[in-house]
C-alpha positions as a Markdown table, in Angstrom:
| # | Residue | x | y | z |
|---|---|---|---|---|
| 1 | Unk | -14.4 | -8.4 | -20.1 |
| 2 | Unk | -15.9 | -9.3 | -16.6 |
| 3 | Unk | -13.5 | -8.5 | -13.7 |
| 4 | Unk | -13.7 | -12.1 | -13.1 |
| 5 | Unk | -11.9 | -12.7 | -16.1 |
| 6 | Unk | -8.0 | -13.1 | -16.4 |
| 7 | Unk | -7.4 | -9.4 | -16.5 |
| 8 | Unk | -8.2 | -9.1 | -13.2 |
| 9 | Unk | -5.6 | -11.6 | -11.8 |
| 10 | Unk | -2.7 | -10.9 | -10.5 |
| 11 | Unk | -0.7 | -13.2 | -9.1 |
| 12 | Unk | 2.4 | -11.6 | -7.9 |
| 13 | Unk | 2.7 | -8.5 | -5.6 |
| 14 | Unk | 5.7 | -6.5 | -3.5 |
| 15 | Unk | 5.5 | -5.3 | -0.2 |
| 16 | Unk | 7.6 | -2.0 | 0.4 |
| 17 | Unk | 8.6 | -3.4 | 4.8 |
| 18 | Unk | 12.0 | -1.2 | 5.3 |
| 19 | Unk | 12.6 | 2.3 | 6.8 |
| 20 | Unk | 13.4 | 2.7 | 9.9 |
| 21 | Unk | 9.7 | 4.5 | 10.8 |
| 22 | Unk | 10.9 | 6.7 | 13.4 |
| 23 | Unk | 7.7 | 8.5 | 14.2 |
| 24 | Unk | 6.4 | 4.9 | 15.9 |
| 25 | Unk | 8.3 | 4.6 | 18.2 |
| 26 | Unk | 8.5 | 2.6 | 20.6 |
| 27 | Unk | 6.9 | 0.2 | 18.7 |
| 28 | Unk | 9.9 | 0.2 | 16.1 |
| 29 | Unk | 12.4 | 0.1 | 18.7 |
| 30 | Unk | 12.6 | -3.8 | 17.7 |
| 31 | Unk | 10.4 | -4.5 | 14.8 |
| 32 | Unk | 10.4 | -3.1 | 11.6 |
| 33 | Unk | 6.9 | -0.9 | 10.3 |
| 34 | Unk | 5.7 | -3.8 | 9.1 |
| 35 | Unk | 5.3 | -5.6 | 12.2 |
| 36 | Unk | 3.7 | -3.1 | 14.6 |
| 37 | Unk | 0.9 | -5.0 | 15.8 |
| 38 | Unk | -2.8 | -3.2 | 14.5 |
| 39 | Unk | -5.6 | -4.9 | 16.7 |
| 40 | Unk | -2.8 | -7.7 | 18.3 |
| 41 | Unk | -2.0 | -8.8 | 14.6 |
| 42 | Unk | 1.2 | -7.4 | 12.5 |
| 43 | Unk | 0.0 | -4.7 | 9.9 |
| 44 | Unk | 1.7 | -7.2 | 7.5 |
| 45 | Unk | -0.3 | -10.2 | 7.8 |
| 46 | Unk | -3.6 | -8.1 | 7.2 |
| 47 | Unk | -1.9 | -7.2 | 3.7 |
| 48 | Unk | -1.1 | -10.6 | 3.2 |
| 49 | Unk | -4.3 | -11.9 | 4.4 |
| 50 | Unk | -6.3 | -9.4 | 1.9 |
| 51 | Unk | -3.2 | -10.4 | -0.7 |
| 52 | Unk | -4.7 | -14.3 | -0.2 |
| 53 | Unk | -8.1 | -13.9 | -0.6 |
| 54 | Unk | -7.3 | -12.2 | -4.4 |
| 55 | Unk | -6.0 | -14.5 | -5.3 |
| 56 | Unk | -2.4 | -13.9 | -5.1 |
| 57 | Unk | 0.1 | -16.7 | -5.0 |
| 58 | Unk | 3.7 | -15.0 | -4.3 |
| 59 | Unk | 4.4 | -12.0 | -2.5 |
| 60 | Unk | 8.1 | -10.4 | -2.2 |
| 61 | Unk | 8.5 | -8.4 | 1.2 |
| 62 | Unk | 11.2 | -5.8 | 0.2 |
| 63 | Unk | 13.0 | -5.0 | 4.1 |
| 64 | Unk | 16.5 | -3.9 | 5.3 |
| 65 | Unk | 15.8 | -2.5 | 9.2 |
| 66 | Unk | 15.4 | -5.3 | 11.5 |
| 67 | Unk | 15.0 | -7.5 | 8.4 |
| 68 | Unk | 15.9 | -10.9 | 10.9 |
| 69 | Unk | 12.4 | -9.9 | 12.4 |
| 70 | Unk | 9.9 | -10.0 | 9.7 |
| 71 | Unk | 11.9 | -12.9 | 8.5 |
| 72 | Unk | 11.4 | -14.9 | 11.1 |
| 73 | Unk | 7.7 | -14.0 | 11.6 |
| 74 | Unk | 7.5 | -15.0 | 7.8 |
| 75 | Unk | 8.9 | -18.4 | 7.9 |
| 76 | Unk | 6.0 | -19.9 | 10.1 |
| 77 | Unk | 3.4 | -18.3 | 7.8 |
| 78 | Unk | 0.9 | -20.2 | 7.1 |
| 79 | Unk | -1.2 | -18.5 | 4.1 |
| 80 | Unk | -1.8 | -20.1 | 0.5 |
| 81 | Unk | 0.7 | -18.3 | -1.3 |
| 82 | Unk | 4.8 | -18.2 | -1.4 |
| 83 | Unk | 6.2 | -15.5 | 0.7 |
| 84 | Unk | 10.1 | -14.1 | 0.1 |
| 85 | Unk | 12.4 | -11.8 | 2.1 |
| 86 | Unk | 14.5 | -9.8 | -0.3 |
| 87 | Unk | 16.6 | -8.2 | 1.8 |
| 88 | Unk | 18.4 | -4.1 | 0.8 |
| 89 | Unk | 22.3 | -4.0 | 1.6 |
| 90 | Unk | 21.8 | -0.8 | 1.8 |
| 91 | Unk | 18.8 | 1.8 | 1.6 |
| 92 | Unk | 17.8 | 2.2 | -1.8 |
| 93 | Unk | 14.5 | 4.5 | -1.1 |
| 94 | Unk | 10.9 | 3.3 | -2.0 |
| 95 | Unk | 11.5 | 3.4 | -5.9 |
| 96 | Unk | 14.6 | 1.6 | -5.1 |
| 97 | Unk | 13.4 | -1.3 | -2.9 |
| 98 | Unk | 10.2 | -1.8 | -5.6 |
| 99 | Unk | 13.4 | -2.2 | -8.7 |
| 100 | Unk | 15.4 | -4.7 | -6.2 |
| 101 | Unk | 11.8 | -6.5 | -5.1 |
| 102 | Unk | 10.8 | -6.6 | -8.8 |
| 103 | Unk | 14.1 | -9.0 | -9.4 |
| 104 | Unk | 12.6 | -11.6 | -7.1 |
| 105 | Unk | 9.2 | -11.8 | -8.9 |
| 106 | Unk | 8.4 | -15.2 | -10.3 |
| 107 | Unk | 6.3 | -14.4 | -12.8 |
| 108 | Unk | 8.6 | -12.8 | -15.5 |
| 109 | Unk | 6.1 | -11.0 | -17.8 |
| 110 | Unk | 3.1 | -10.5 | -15.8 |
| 111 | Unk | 1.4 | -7.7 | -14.5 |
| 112 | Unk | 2.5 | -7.4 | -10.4 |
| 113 | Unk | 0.8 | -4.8 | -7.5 |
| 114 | Unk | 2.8 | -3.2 | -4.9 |
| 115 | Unk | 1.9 | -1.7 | -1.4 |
| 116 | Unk | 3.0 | 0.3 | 1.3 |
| 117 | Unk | 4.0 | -1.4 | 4.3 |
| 118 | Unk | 2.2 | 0.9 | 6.8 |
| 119 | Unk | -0.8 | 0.9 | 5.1 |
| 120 | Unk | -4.2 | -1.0 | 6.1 |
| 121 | Unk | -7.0 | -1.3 | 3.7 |
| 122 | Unk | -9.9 | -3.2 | 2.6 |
| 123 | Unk | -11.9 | -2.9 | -1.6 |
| 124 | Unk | -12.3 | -5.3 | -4.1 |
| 125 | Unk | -8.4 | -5.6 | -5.7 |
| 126 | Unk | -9.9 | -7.1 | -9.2 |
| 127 | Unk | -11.8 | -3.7 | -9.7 |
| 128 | Unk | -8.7 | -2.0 | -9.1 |
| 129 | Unk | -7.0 | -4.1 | -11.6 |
| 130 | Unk | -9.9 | -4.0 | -14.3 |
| 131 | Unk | -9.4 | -0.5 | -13.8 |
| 132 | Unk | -5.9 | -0.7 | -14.5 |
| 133 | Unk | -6.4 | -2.1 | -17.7 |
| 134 | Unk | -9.4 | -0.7 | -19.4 |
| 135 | Unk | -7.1 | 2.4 | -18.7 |
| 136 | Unk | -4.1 | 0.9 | -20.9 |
| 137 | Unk | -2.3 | 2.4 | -17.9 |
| 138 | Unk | 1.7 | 1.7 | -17.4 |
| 139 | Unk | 0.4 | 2.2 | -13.4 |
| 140 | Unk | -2.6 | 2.6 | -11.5 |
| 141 | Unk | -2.4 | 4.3 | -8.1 |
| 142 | Unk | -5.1 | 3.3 | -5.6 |
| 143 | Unk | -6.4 | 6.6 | -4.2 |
| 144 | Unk | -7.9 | 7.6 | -1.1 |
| 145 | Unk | -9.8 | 10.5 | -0.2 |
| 146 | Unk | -8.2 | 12.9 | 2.2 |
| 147 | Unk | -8.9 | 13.0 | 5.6 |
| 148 | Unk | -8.4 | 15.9 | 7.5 |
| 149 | Unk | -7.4 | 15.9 | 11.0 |
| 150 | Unk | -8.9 | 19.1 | 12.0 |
| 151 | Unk | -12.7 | 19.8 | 12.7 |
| 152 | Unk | -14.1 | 22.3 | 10.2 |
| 153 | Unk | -16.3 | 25.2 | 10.7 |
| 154 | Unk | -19.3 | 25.7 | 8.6 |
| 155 | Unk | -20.6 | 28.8 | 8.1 |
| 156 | Unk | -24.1 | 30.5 | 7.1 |
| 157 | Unk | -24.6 | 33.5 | 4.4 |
| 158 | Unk | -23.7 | 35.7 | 6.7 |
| 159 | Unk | -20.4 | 33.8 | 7.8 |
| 160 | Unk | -21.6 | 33.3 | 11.6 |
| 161 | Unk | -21.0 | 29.7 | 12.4 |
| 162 | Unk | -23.7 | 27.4 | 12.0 |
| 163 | Unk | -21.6 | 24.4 | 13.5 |
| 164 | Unk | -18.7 | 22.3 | 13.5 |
| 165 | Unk | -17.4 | 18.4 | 11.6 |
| 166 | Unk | -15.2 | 16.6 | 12.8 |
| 167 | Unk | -12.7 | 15.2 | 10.5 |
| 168 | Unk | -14.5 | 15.3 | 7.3 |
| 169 | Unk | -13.7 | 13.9 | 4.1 |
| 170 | Unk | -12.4 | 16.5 | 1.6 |
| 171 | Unk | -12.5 | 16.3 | -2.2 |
| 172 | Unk | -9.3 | 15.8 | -2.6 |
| 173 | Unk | -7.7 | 12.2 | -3.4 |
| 174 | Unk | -3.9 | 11.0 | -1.9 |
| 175 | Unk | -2.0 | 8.3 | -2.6 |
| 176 | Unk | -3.2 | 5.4 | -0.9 |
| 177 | Unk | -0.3 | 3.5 | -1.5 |
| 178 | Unk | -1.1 | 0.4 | -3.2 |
| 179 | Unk | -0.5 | 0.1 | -6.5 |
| 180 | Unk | -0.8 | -1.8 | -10.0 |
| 181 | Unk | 2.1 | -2.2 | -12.3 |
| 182 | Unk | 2.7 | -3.6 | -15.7 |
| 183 | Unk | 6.3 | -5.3 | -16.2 |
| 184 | Unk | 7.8 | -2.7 | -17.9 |
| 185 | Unk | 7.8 | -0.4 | -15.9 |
| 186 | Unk | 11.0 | -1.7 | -13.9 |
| 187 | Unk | 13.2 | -0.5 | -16.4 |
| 188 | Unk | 11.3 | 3.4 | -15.4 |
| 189 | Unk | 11.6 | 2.6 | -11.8 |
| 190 | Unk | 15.5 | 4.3 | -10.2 |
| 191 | Unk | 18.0 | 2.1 | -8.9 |
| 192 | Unk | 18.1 | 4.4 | -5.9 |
| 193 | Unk | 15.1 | 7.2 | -4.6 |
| 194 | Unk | 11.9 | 7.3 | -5.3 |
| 195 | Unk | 9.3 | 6.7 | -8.0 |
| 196 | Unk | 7.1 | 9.3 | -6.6 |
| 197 | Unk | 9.8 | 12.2 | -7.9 |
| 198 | Unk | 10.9 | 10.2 | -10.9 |
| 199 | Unk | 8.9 | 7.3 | -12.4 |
| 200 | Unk | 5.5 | 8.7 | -11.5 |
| 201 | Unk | 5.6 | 12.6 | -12.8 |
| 202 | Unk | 7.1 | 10.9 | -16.1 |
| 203 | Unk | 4.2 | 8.2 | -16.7 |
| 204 | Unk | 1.8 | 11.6 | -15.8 |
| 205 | Unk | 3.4 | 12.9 | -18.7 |
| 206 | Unk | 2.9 | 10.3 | -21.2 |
| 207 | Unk | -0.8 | 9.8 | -19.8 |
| 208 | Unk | 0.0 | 6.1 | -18.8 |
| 209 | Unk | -0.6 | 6.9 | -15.0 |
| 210 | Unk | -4.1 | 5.7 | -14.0 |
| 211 | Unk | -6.1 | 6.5 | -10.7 |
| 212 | Unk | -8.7 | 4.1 | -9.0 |
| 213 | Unk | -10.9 | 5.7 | -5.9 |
| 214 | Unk | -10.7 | 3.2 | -3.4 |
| 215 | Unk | -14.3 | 2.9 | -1.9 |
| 216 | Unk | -13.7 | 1.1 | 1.0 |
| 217 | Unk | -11.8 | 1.4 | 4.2 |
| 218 | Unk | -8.0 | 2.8 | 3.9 |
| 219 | Unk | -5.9 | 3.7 | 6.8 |
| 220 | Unk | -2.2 | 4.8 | 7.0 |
| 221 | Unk | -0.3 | 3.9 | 9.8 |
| 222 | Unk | 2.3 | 6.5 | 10.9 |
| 223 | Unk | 2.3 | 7.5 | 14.1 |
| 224 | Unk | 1.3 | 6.0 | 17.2 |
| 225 | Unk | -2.1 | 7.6 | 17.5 |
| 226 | Unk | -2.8 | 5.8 | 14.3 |
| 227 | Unk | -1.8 | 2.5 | 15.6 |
| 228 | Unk | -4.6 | 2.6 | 18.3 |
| 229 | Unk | -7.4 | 4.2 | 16.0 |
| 230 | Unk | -6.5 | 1.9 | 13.3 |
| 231 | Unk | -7.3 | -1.0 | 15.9 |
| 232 | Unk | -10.5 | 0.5 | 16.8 |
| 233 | Unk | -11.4 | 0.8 | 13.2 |
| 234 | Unk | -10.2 | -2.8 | 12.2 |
| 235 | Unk | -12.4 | -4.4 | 15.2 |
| 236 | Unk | -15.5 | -2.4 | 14.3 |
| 237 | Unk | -15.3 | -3.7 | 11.0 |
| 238 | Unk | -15.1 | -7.4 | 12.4 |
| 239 | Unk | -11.8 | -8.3 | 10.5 |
């Protein structure tokens, strides 16, 4: 099947907005992660802005710091899809807060995508989801390839240094944080910690966990260096 077709709808998805993100500060000082501003626009509205143009009619933003923020923010949204606030009593951790957002899903049945809410990125999400099923996968993890910080030396035959590159691209793959979920796999998810240490080593097991190299721009946002650089990026790219 094309990736046109219906497998590669989705039309609900969860945004993982709580956590106190300590390590961007003073920008959460009195927003949550979700609505430090990335090129004067809240990382959460790209995300719902990319969300949008797949096609996505209903997004659930999972919060519980400063939760009264992104709510209000939210209510004078003006994108073609239902937005909801499902706010944690108390911090349930990201495996948690995807069980609790899961609850608030319309579409009892369907398949449903999740991301990170620091996390800014831009590739076509009906490959992704073709991806996810051709691979008969419980979940699909969006990957991105590793980044290193540091510059690297590269060397001759001899080992003398024949120069230096600047924050390559390794071959290695992280999580990117985005991704694709079939309905069952609430009942895997924990009621409290996180589906990295539980859910997502058990589905590696069974072979129903699926990657999917994303080919475009990714960017994590977690610190405040990143906030600046990711606004450089975001501009260059005319988004």
């Amino acid at each position: 099947m094309s990736i046109s077709g219906r497998n590669a709808q989705v039309r609900q998805a969860i945004i993982l907005a709580g956590g106190q993100a300590t390590r961007l500060r003073p920008y959460t000082d009195d927003r949550p992660k979700a609505m430090v501003p990335v090129a004067d626009k809240p990382i959460v509205d790209w995300q719902l802005e990319w969300l949008a143009t797949s096609g996505c009619e209903h997004v659930v933003v999972s919060c519980g710091y400063l939760a009264d923020v992104l709510d209000k923010h939210l209510q004078g949204h003006s994108y073609p899809m239902a937005i909801e606030v499902a706010v944690e009593e108390e911090p349930l951790g990201r495996g948690g807060a995807l069980r609790f957002a899961a609850g608030h899903l319309p579409y009892t049945g369907e398949r449903w995508l999740a991301l990170n809410g620091d996390v800014l990125t831009r590739f076509p999400l009906a490959d992704f989801i073709d991806r996810h099923h051709q691979a008969d996968a419980m979940a699909t993890i969006a990957l991105a390839q590793y980044r290193t910080t540091w510059g690297i030396a590269t060397l001759d035959d001899e080992d003398r240094i024949a120069g230096f590159v600047q924050s390559p691209r390794l071959p290695y793959w992280i999580n990117g944080g985005v991704y694709a979920f079939e309905p069952d796999v609430v009942e895997l998810l924990p009621v409290k910690g996180d589906h990295e240490d539980t859910t997502f080593p058990q589905l590696a097991v069974d072979k129903r966990l699926a990657a999917y190299k994303i080919s475009g721009y990714w960017r994590g946002v977690d610190t405040v260096k990143d906030v600046k650089e990711a606004g450089e990026e975001v501009t260059g790219l005319g988004w």
